[in-house]
C-alpha positions as CSV (number, residue, x, y, z in Angstrom):
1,X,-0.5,46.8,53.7
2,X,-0.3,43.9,55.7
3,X,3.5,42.9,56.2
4,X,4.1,39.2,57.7
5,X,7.1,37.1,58.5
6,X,8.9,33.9,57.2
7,X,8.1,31.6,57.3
8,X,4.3,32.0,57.0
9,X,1.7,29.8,55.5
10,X,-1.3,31.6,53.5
11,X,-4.8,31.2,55.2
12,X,-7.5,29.1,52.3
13,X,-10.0,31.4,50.3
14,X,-8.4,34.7,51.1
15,X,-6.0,35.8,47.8
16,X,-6.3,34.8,44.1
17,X,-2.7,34.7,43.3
18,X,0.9,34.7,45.0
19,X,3.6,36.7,43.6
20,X,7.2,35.9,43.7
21,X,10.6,37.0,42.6
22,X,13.8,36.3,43.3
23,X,12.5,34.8,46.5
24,X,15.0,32.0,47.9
25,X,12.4,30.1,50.1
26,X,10.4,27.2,49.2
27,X,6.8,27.6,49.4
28,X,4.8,24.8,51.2
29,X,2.1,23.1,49.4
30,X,-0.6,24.7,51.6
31,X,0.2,28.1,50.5
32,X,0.4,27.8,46.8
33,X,-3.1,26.1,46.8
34,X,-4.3,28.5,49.5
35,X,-4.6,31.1,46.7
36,X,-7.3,30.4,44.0
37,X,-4.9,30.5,40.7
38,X,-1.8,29.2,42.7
39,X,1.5,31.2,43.0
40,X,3.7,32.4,39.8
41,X,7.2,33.6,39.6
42,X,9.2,35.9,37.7
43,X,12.5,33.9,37.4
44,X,15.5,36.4,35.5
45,X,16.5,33.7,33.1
46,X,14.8,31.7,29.7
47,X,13.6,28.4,31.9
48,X,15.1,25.6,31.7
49,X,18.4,27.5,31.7
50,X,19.4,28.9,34.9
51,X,17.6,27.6,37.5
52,X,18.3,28.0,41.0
53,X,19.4,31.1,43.2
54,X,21.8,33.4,41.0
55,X,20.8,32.8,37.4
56,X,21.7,36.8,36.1
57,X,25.6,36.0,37.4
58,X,25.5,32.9,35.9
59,X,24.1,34.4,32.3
60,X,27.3,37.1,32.4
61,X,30.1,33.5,33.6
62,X,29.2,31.9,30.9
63,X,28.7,34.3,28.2
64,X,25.4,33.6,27.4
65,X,24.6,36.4,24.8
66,X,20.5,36.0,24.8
67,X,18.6,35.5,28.3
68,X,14.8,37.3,28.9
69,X,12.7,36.8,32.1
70,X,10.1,33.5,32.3
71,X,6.7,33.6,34.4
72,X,6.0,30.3,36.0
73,X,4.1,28.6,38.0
74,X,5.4,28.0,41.1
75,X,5.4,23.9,42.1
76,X,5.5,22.8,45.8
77,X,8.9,21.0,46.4
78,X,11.0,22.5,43.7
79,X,12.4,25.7,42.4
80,X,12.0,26.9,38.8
81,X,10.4,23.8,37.5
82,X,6.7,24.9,37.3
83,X,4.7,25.4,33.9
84,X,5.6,28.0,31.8
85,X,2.7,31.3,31.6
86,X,5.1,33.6,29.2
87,X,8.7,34.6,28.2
88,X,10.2,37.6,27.0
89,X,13.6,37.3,25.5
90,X,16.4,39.8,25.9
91,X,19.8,40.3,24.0
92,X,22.8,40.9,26.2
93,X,24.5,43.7,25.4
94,X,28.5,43.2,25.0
95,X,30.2,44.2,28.0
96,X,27.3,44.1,29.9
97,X,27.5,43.9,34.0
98,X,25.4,41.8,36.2
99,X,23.8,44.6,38.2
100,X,23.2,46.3,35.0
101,X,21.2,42.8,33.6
102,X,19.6,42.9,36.9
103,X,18.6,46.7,36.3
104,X,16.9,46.1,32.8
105,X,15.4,42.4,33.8
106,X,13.6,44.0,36.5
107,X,11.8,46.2,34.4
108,X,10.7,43.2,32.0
109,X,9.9,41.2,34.9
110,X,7.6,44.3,36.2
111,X,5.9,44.7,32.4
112,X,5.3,40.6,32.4
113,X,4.1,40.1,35.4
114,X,1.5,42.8,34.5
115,X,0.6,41.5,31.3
116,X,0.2,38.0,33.0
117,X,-2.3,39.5,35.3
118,X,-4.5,41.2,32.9
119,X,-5.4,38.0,31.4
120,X,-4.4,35.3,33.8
121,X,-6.5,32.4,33.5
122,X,-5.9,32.6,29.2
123,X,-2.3,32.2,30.1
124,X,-3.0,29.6,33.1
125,X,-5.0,27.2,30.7
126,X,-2.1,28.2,27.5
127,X,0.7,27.1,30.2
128,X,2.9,24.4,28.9
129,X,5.7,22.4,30.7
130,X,9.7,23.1,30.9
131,X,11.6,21.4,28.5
132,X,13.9,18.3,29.9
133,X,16.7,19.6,27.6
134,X,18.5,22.4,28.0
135,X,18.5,22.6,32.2
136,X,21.1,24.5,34.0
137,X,22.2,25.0,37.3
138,X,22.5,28.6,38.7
139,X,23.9,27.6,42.1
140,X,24.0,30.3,44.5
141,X,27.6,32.5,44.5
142,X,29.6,32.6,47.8
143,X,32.5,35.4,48.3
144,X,35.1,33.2,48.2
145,X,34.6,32.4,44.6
146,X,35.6,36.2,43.8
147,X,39.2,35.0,44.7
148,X,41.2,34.4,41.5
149,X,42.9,31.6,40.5
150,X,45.2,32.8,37.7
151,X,46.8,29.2,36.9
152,X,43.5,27.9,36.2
153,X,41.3,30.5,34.8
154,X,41.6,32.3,31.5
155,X,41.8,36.1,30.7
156,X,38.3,35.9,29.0
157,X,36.6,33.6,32.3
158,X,38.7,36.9,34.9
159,X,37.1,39.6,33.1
160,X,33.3,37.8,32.8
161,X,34.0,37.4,36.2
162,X,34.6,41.0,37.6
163,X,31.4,41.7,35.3
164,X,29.5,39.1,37.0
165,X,30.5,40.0,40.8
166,X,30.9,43.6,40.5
167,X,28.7,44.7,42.8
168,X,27.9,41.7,44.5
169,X,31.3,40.4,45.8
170,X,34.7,41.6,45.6
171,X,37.1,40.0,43.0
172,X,40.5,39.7,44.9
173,X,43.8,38.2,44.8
174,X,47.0,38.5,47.2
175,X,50.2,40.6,46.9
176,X,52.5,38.3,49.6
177,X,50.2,38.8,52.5
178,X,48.4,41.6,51.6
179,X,44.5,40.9,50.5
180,X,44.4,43.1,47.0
181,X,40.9,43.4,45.1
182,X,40.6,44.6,41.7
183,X,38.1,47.3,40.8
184,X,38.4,48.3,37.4
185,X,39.9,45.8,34.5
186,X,40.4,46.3,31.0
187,X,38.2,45.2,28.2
188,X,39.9,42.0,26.4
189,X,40.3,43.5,23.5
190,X,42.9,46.0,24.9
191,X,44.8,43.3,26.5
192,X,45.2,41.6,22.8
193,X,46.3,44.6,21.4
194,X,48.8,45.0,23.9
195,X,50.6,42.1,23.1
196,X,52.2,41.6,26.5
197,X,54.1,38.9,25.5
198,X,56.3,39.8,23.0
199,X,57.7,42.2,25.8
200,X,58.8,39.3,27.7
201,X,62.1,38.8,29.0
202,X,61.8,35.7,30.7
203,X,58.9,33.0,31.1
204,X,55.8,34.0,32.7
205,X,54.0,32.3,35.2
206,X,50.7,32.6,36.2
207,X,50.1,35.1,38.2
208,X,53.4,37.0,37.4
209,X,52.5,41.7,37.0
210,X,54.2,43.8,34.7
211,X,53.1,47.1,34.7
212,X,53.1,48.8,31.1
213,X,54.4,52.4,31.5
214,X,53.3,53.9,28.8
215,X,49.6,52.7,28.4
216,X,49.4,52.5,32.7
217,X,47.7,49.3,32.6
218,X,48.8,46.4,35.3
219,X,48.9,43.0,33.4
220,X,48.8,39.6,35.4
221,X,49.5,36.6,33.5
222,X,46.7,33.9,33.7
223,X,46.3,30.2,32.5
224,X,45.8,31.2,28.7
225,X,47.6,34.8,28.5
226,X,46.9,37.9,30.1
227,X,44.1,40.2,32.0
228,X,44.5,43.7,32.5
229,X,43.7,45.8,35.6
230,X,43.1,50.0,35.8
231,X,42.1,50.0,39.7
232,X,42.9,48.1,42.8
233,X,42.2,48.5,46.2
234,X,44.8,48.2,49.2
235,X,44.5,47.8,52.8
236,X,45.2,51.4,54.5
237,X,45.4,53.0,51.5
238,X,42.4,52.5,49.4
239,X,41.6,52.8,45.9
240,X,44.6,53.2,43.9
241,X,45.6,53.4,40.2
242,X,48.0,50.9,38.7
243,X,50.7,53.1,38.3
244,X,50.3,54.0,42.1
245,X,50.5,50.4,42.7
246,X,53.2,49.9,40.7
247,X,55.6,52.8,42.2
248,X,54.5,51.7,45.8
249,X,54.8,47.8,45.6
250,X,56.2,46.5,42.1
251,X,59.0,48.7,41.3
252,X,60.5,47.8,44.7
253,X,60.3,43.8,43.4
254,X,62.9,42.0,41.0
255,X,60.6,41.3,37.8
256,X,60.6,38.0,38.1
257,X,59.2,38.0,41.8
258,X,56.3,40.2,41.3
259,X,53.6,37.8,42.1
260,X,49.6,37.7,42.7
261,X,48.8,34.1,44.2
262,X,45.2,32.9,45.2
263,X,45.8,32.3,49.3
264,X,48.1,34.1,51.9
265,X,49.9,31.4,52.2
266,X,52.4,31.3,48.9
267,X,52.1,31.8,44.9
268,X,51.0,29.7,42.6
């Protein structure tokens, strides 16, 4: 196998078809009519939802409880806007992560591509154009966006969130000056039950912990209620439980000044 760097342009009358997925470069004109049936993609998404660079994070953000994988043709100048060869739709499973989406994608996006292959000009001369309604935007994910912004993002958005990073970026938040990220929450189901707020003494602000003693569960409040947390990580010490975090940081706080904030600089 002959490997070659980007960016390189495909030499005329030399390959039948281009294969691409998940491949963040745009492909010159030159290339994708270099190869005899052009150049298709398997894109992780049901086009025109999700286009763009991170459309399996984007799926878990928002919810979405049906995606699939979509084999285009790839068109110079754009991404995920060529003709549509074939989809395969797929049902999310609840309380599903991104890399696990990622994991069982992959092996629809394998199965397709193979299928396409078999009878490709059939599915070349049956391809149809994207729809104009129903385009999204998967816009790549920087780390920054894992930091949590409790007085603007609700309990359900935090928890979609650790399923859609985990794995790819940390989700993190700040306990004074100390950088704290948050490994392991708790399904939102369990945070309803525990009806945090009837235990309230005083108002809550966002981003305000109260540890729960008895189910060992660290609650923060956010914009709409509250999101539950099992694990967190601390500089020099590691992974930790909530109870460990609790006896070595919010026990030693007055209740109404243990605080998560979304910078170094002060709380919410």
């Amino acid at each position: 196998m002959t490997v070659y760097s980007w960016p390189y342009i495909l030499p005329s009358n030399t390959y039948d078809i281009g294969i691409v997925v998940s491949f963040g470069h745009m492909i010159s004109s030159e290339s994708i009519l270099a190869c005899k049936y052009g150049i298709i993609n398997g894109h992780p998404s049901l086009l025109p939802r999700w286009r763009g660079a991170a459309p399996i994070i984007h799926t878990i953000l928002n919810g979405d409880v049906e995606t699939g994988v979509t084999i285009t043709q790839v068109s110079p100048n754009k991404f995920d806007v060529g003709n549509i060869l074939v989809q395969n739709k797929y049902k999310v499973p609840a309380g599903c992560s991104a890399k696990m989406l990622t994991r069982e994608l992959s092996k629809i996006a394998a199965s397709l591509i193979m299928k396409t292959l078999e009878d490709l000009s059939r599915y070349i001369e049956n391809s149809y154009p994207q729809s104009k309604e129903g385009a999204t935007l998967a816009r790549k994910i920087k780390p920054y966006q894992g930091n949590i912004a409790w007085d603007k993002e609700s309990g359900l958005y935090i928890y979609r969130k650790y399923k859609a990073f985990d794995g790819f970026f940390d989700i993190y938040t700040f306990w004074k000056d100390k950088r704290i990220v948050l490994l392991e929450f708790v399904e939102p189901e369990k945070v309803e039950n525990a009806n945090i707020q009837s235990l309230m003494k005083f108002p809550a602000s966002p981003g305000l912990c109260y540890f729960h003693k008895k189910r060992k569960i660290l609650f923060v409040k956010c914009q709409d209620g509250w999101c539950g947390i099992s694990f967190l990580k601390v500089p020099k010490r590691g992974k930790i439980s909530a109870q460990d975090f609790y006896n070595g940081f919010i026990s030693k706080e007055e209740p109404n000044d243990s605080y998560f904030h979304s910078n170094n600089n002060k709380p919410i």
